[in-house]
C-alpha positions in Angstrom: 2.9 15.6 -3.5 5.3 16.7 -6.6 3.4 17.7 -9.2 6.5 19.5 -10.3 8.1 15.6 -10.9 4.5 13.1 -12.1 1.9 13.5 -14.0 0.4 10.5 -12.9 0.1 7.8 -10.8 -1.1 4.2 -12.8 -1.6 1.1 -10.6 -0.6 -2.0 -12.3 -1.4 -4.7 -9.5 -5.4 -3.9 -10.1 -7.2 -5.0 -13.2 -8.7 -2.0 -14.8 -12.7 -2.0 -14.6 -14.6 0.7 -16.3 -17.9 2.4 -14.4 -20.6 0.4 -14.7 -24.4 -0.5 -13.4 -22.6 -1.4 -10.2 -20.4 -0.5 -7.8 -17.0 -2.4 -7.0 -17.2 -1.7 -3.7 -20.2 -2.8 -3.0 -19.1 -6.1 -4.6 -16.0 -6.5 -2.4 -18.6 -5.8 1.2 -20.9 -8.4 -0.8 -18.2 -11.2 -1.2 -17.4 -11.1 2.4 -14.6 -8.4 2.5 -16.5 -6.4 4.6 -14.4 -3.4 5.8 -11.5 -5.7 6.0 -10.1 -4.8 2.5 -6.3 -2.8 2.5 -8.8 0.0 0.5 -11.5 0.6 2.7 -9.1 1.7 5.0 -6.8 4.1 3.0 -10.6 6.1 1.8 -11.2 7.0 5.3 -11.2 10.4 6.1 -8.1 11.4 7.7 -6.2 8.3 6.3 -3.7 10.1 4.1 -1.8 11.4 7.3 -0.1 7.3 7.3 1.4 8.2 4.3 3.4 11.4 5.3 6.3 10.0 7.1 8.5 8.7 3.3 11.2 8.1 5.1 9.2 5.0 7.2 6.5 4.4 4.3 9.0 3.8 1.8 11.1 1.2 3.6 7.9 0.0 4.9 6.2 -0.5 1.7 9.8 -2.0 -0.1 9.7 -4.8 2.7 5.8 -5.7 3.5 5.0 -6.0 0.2 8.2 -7.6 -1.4 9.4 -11.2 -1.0 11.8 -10.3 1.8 9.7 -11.5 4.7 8.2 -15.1 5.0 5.2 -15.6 3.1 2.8 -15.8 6.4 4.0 -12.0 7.1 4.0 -10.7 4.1 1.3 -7.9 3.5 -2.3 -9.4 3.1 -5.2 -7.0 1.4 -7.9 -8.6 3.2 -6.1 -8.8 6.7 -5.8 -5.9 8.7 -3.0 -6.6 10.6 -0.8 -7.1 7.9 -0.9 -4.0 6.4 1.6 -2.3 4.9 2.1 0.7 6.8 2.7 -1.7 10.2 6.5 -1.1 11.8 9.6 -3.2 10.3 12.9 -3.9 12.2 15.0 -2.7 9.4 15.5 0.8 7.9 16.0 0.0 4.4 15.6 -4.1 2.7 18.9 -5.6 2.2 17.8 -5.9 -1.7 17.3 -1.8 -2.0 20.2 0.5 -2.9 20.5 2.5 0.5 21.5 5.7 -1.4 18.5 5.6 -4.2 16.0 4.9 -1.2 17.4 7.7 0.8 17.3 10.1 -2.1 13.4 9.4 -2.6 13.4 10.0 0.9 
């Protein structure tokens, strides 16, 4: 979205696995995941259109997938219906300087 600011994007939550003789997602259907896995869904066509809205993905994100709600709400990448897009009853987590979060915003 800002070239002009990143020159990449590096996700540190997912082991790094070079291309191989087989294909990961094929794996994850295999082991039961089925279309139920947080990735699945974001590689749909049409999917990216969840994301546009910053000022309720950020918050969003910052809450679902921090400690800030109990552990049986908390986002879940095998369960649909606690992803991390799904509403929240705050604007911004208690934890999260209001000003930064609005600025990024």
């Amino acid at each position: 979205m800002h070239p002009d600011r990143f020159r990449g994007v590096v996700s540190i939550s997912i082991p790094f696995a070079p291309r191989g003789e087989w294909s990961q997602w094929d794996q994850l259907r295999a082991d039961g995941l089925g279309e139920r896995y947080c990735t699945f869904d974001i590689m749909k066509p049409g999917a990216e259109a969840g994301f546009r809205a910053c000022c309720g993905v950020i918050p969003r994100t910052l809450h679902w997938l921090s400690a800030s709600p109990p552990p049986q709400e908390r986002w879940d990448p095998v369960d649909p219906a606690k992803h991390m897009l799904r509403p929240v009853s705050i604007d911004i987590p208690y934890w999260a300087d209001p000003d930064y979060v609005r600025h990024k915003v």
